[in-house]
Z-matrix of the N, CA and C atoms (Angstrom, degrees):
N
C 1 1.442
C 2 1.528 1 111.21
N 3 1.516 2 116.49 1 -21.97
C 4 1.506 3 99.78 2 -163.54
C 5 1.555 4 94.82 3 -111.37
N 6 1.327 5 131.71 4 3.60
C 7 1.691 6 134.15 5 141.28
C 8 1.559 7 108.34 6 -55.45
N 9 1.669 8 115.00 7 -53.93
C 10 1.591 9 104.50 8 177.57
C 11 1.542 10 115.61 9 -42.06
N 12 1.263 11 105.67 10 -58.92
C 13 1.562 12 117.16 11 -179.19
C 14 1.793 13 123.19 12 -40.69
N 15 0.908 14 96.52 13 -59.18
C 16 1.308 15 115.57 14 170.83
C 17 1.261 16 108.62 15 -55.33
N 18 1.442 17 130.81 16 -49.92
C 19 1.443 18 131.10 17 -179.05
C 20 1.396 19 78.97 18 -58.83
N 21 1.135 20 133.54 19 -93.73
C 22 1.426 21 143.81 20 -144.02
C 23 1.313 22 113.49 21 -29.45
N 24 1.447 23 112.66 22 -42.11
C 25 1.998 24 123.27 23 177.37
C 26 1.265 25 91.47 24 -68.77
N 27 1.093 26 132.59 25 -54.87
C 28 1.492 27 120.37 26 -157.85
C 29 1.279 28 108.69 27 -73.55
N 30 1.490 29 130.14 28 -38.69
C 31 1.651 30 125.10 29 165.48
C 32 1.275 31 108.05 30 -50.24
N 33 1.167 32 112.93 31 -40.28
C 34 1.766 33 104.12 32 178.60
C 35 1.576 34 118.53 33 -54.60
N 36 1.443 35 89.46 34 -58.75
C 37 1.768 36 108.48 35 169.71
C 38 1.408 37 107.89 36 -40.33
N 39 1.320 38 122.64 37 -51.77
C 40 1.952 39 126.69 38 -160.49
C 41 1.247 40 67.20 39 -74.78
N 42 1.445 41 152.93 40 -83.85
C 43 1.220 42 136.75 41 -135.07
C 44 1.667 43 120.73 42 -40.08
N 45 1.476 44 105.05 43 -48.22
C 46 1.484 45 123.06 44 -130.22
C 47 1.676 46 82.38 45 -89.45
N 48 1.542 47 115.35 46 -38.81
C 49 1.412 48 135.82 47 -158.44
C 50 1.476 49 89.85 48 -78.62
N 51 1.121 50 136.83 49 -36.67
C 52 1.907 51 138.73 50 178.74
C 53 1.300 52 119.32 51 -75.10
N 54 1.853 53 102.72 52 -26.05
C 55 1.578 54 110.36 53 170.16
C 56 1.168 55 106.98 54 -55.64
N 57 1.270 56 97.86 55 -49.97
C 58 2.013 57 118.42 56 -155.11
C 59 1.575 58 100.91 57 -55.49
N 60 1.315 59 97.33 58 -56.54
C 61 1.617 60 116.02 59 -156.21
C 62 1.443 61 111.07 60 -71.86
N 63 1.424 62 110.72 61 -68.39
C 64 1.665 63 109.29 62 150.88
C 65 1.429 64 135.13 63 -50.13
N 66 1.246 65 114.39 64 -36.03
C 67 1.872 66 126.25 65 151.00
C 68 2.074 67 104.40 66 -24.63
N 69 1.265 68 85.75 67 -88.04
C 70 1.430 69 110.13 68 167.47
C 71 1.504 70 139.03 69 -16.24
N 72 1.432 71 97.86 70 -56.47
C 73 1.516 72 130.20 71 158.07
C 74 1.393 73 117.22 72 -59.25
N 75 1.455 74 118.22 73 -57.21
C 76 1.765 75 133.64 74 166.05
C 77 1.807 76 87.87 75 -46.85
N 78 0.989 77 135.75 76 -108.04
C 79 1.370 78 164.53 77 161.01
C 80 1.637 79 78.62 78 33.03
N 81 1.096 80 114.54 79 -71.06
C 82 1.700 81 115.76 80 -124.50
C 83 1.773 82 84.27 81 -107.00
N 84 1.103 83 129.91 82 6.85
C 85 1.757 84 141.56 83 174.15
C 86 1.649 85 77.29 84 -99.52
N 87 1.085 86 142.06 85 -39.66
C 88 1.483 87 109.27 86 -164.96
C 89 1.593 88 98.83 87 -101.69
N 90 1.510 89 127.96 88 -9.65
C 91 1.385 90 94.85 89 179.99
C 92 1.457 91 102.62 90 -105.87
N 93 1.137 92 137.52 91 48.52
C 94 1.378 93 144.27 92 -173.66
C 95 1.353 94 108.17 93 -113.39
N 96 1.311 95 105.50 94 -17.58
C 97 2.141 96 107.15 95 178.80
C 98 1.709 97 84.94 96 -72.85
N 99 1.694 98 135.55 97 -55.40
C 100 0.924 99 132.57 98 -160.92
C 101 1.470 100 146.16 99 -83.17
N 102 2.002 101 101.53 100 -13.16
C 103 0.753 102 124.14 101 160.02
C 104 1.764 103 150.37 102 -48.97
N 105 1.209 104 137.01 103 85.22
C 106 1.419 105 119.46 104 167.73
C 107 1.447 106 117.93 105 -17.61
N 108 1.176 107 111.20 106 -73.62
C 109 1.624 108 117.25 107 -177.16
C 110 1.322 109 126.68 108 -79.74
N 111 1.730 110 127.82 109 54.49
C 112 1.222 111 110.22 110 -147.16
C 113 1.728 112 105.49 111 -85.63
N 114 1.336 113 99.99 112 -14.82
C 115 1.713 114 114.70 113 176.20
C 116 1.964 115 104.15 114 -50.61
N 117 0.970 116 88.53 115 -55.90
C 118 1.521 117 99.59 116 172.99
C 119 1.361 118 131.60 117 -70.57
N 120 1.480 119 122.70 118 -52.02
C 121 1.196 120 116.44 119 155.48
C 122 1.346 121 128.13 120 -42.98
N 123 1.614 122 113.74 121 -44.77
C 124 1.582 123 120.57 122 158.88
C 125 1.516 124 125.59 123 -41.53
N 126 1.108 125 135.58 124 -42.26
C 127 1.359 126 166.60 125 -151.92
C 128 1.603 127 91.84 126 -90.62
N 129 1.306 128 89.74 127 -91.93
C 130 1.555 129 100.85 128 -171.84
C 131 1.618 130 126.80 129 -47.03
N 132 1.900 131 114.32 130 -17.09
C 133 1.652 132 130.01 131 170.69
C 134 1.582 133 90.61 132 -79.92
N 135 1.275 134 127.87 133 -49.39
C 136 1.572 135 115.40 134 -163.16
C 137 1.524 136 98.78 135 -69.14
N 138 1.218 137 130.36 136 -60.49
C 139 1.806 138 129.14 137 167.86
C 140 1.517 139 105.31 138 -19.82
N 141 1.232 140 96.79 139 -67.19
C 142 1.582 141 94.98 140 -156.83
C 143 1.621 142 108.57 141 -65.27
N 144 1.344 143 115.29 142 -43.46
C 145 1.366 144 119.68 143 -168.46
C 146 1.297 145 115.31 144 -85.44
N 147 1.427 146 122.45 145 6.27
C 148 1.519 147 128.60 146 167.08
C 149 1.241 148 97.64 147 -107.62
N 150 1.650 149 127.49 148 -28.39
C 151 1.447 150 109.55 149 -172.18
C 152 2.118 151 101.69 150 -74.24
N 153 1.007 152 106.31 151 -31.61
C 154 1.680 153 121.58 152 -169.26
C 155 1.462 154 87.76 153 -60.25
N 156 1.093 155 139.54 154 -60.67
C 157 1.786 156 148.59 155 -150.98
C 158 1.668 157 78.31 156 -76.57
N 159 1.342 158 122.08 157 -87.41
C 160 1.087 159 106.95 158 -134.00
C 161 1.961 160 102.45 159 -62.34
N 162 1.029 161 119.00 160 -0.61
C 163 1.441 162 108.67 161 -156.50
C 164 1.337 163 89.09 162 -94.06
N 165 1.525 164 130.76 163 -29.41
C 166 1.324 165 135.22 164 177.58
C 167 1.490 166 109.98 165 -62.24
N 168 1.583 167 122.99 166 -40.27
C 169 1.284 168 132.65 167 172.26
C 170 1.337 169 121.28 168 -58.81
N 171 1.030 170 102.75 169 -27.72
C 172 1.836 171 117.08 170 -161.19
C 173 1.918 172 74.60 171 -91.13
N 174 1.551 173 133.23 172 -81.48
C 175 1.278 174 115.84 173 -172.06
C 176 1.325 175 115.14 174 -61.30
N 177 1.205 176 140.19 175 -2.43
C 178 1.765 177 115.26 176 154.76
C 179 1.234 178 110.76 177 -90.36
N 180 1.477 179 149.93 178 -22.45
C 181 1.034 180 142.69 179 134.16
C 182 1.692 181 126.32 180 -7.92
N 183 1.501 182 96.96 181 -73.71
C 184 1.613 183 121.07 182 -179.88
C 185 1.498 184 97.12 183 -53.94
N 186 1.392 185 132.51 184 -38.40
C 187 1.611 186 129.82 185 179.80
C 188 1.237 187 116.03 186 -51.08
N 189 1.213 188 104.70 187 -92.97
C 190 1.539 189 141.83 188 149.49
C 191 1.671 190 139.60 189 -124.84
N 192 1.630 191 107.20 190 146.54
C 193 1.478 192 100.22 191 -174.44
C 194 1.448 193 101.08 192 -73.13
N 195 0.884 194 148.65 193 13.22
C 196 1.815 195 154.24 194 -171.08
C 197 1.497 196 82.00 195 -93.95
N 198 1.519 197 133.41 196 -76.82
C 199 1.143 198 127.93 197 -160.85
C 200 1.195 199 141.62 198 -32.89
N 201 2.165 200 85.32 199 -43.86
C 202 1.749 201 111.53 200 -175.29
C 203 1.569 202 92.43 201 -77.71
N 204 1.449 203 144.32 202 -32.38
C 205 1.092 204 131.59 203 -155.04
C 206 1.456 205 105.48 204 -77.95
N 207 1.446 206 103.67 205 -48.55
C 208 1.581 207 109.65 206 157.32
C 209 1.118 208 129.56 207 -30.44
N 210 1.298 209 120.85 208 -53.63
C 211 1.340 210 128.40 209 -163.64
C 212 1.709 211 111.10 210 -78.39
N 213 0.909 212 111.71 211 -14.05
C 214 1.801 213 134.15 212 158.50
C 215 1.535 214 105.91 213 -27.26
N 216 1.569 215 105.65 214 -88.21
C 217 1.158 216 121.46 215 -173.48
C 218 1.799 217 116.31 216 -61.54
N 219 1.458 218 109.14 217 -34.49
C 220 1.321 219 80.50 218 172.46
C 221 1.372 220 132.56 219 -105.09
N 222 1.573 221 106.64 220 15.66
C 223 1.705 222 115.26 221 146.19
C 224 1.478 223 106.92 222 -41.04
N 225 1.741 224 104.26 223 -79.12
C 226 0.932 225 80.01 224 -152.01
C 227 1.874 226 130.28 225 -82.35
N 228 1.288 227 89.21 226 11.08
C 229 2.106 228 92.07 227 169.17
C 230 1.161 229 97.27 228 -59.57
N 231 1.182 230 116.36 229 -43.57
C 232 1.945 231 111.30 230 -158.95
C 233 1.345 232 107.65 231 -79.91
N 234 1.621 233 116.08 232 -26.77
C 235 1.628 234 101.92 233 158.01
C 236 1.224 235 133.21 234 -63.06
N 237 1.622 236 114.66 235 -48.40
C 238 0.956 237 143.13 236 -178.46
C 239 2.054 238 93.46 237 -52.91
N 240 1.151 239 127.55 238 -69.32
C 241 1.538 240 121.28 239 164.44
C 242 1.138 241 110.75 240 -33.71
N 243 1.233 242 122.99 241 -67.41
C 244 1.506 243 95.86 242 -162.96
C 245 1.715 244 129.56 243 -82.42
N 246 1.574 245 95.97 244 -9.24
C 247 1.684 246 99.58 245 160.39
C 248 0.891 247 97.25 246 -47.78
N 249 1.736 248 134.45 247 -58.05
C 250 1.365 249 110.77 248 -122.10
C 251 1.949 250 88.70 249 -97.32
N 252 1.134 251 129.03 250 -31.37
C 253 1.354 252 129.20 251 164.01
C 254 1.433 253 118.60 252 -43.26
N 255 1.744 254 119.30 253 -36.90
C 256 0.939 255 106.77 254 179.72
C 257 1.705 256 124.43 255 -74.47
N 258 1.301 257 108.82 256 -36.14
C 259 1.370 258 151.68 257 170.25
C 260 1.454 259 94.18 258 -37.19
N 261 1.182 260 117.23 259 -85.14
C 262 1.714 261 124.06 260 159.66
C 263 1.354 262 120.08 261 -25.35
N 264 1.122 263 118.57 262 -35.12
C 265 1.410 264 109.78 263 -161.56
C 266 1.443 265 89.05 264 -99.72
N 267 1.484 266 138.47 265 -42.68
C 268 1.305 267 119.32 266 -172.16
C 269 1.500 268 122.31 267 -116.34
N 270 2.046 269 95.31 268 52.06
C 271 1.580 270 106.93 269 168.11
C 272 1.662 271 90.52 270 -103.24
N 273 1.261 272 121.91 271 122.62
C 274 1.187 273 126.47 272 151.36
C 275 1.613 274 127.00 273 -54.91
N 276 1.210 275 103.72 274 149.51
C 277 2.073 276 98.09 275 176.61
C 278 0.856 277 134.14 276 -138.67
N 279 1.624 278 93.62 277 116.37
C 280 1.840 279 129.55 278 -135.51
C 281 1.485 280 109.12 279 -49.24
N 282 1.127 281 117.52 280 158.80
C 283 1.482 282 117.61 281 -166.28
C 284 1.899 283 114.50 282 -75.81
N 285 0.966 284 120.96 283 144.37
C 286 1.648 285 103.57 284 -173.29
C 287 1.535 286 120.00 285 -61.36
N 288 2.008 287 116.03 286 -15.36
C 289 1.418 288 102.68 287 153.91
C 290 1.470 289 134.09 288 -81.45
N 291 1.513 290 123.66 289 9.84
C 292 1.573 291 104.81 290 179.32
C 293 1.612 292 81.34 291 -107.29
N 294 1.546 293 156.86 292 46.25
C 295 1.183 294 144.85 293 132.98
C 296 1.444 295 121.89 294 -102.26
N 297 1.646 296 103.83 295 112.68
C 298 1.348 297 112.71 296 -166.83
C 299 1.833 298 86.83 297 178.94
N 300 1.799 299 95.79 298 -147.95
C 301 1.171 300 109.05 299 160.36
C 302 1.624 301 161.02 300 -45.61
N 303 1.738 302 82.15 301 -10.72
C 304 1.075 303 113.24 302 -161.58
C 305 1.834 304 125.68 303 57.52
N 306 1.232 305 103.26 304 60.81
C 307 1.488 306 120.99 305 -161.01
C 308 1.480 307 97.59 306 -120.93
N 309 1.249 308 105.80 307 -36.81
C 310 1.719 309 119.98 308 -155.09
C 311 1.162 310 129.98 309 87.44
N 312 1.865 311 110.76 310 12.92
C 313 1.529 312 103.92 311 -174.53
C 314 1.606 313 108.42 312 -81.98
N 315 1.317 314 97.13 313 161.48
C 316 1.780 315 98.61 314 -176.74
C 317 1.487 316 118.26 315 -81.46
N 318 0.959 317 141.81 316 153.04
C 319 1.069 318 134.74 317 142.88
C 320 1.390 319 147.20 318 -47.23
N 321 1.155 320 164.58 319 -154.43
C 322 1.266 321 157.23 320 154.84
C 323 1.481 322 113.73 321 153.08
């Protein structure tokens, strides 16, 4: 019972740590159309958001290995979310004349 538990904090943890990290990633893909420095802003989100992950890994590690195993699965839900949010958000929806034959005739 107290391996379940432990898995369980640490799925939370992989979760919370995939928000952050993938959060982060989303974040800094949208301010890069607007940016002067986007070389840098780029740079400086991957630093920070690999140094944040791994330092969280290294202390659930140092806890327990139950934690890190935990923390597995809910990386990757929270990646797996926000692909698919992002994915969603930047399918456009297609105009009502290219649905048909794929010819391009319009409808009416």
């Amino acid at each position: 019972m107290h391996v379940l538990i432990l898995l369980s904090i640490g799925c939370v943890a992989g979760a919370a740590l995939g928000v952050a990290f993938f959060g982060g990633l989303w974040w800094t893909s949208q301010q890069l159309a607007t940016s002067a420095h986007a070389g840098i802003l780029l740079a400086l989100s991957f630093v920070g958001r690999l140094t944040l992950l791994a330092l969280c890994i290294v202390v659930l590690a140092r806890i327990n290995a139950a934690l890190l195993i935990g923390a597995v699965p809910g990386l990757l839900a929270a990646r797996t979310v926000w692909t698919h949010a992002a994915r969603v958000q930047l399918e456009p929806t297609p105009p009502s004349w290219t649905r048909g034959s794929g010819r391009g005739e319009r409808r009416g």
